[in-house]
N, C-alpha and C positions, 0 to 999 in steps of 0.2 A: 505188668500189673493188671490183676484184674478189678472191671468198674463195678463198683459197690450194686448191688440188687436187692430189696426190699423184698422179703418175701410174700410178705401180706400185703402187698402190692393193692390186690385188687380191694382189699378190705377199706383201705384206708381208702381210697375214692369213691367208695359206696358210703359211707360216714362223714367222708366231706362235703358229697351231695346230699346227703340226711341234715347234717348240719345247716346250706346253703337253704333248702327245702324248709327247713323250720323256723327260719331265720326269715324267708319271705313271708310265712303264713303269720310270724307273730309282729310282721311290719304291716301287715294286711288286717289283724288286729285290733292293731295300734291305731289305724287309719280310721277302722270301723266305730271306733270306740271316740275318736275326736267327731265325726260326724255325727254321730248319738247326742255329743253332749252337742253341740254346735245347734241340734235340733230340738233340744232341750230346750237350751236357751232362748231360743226363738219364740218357743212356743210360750216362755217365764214373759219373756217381754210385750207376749200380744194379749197375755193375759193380766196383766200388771196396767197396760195399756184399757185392757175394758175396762177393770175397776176405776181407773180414774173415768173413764168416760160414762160409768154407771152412777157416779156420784153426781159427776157434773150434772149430771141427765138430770137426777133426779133432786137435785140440790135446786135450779134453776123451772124445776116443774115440768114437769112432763105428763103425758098419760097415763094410762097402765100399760098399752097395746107396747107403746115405745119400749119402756122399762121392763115388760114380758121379753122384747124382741133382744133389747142386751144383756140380761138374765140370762137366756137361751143360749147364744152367743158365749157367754163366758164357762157354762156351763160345758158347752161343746171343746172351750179353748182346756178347761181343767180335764176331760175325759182324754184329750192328745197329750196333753201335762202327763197325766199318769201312762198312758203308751209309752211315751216317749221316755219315762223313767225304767220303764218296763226292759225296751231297748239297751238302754245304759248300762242295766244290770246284765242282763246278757251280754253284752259287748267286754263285760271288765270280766266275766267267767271266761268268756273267748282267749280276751288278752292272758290272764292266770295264765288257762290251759296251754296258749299258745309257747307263754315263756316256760313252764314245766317242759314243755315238750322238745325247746330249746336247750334249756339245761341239760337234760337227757340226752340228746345228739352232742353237744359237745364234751360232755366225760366220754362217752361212746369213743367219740374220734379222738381227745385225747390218750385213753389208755392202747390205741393203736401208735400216736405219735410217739407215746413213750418205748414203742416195742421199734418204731424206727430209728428213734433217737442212740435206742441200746444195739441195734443190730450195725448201723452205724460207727459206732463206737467201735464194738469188736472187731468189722473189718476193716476201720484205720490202724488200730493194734495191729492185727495180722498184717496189713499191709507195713507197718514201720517193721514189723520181726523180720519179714522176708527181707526188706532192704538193708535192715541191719546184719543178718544172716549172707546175703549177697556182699558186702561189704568186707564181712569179716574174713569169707572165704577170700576175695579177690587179694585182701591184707593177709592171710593167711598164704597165699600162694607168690606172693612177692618177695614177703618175710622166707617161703622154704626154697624157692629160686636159688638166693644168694647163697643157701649155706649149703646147698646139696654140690654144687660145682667145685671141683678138689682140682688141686693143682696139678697134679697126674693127667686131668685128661683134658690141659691145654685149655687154651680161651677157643671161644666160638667161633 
């Protein structure tokens, strides 16, 4: 018997590495897009953090120099705010693009698995014909043994 051989052999490794490839870039993404928001957050919390400290400030009396100086301050924390939303948004265009790009390698290497799945198939078929074909003859030559031997020419 001979052992089954894919012929697109090389295709289908080049489309699994496409798939593995796209796969890391939209885990790299993923990653990118958690650390956007994580630095979002951070930046919600220290800004959320002057407002309270702008009230107290200025609830409790202050100067103006002070109240300038956390003004400033919170200002600076909303201009990272918006950066850092900035970020976000790019990172979730990344992630999209990342998984499109996934999607697209794995139909890719799917409609090759389906060409091995099929190639496979047909030479189990051929493989069970020949065996059944080997069989029939070997039962074929059993079955014409017996009846070819005539009593004329003696046992063996």
């Amino acid at each position: 018997m001979k052992p089954f051989k894919f012929t697109l052999e090389a295709v289908r490794t080049v489309r699994q590495r496409k798939e593995n490839e796209a796969m890391e870039a939209y885990a790299k993404a993923l990653l990118a897009r958690r650390q956007a928001m994580e630095q979002l957050e951070a930046v919600q919390q220290k800004l959320s953090d002057s407002w309270k400290e702008l009230r107290q400030t200025v609830t409790q009396g202050c100067n103006a120099l002070e109240a300038a100086r956390i003004d400033g301050f919170r200002r600076t924390l909303e201009k990272r705010r918006n950066e850092c939303m900035g970020f976000l948004a790019l990172a979730e265009r990344l992630v999209n693009n990342a998984w499109q790009a996934l999607i697209a390698a794995r139909q890719q290497r799917e409609v090759v698995d389906t060409g091995y799945e099929k190639q496979k198939s047909a030479h189990e078929r051929e493989q069970m014909r020949a065996e059944q074909k080997a069989m029939d003859d070997l039962a074929g030559r059993r079955i014409a043994s017996p009846l070819s031997w005539s009593p004329a020419e003696g046992l063996p």
